[in-house]
C-alpha positions in Angstrom: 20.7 -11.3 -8.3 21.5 -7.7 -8.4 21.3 -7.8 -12.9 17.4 -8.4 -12.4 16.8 -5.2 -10.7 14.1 -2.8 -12.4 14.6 1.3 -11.8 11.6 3.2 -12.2 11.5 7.5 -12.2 7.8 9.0 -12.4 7.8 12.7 -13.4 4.7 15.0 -12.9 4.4 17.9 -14.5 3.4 21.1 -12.2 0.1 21.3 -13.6 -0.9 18.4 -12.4 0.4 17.8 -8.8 -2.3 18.2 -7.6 -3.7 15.8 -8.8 -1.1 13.0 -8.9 1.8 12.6 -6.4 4.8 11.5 -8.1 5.8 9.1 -5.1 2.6 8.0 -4.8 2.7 6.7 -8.8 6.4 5.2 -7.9 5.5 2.9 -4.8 2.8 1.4 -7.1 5.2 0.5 -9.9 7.7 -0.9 -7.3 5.5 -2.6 -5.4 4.9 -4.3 -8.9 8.7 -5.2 -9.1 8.0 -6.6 -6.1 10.3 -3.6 -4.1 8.7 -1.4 -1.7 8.6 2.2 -0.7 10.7 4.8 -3.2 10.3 8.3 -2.3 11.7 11.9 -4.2 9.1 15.0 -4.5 5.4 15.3 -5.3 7.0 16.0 -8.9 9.5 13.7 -9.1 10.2 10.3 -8.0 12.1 7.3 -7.5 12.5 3.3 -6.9 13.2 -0.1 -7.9 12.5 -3.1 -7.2 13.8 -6.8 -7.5 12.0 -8.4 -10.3 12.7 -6.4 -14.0 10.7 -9.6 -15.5 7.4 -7.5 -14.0 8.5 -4.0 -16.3 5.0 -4.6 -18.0 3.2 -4.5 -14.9 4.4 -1.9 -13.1 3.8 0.0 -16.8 0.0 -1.4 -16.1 -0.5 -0.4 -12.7 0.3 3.2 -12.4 -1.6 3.5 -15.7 -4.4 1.9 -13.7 -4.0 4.3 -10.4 -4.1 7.1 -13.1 -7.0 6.0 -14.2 -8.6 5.9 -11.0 -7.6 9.2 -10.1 
């Protein structure tokens, strides 16, 4: 139900949008939480997803994409 719901908020600082598109990091975490989509600004973003059990993950994967970058 609605109490295993996971909120996620990526921040980028202005240095670095460039680089990294807040929204872009967000729809990877909730596609992790098994959401989809989440939206804001290249410097700040937000979504959720259905599955808080998957925190860790979505932690993992926008490390990842970072990583990548």
């Amino acid at each position: 139900g609605e109490d295993n719901r996971a909120s996620v908020v990526v921040g980028v600082t202005e240095d670095l949008t460039g680089r990294f598109s807040a929204v872009d990091l967000v729809r990877v975490a909730s596609a992790a939480l098994g959401g989809q989509g989440g939206g804001g600004r290249p410097d700040m973003a937000q979504a959720g997803g259905p599955d808080a059990s998957k925190a860790n993950d979505a932690i993992a994967a926008v490390k990842a994409a970072l990583e990548a970058a």
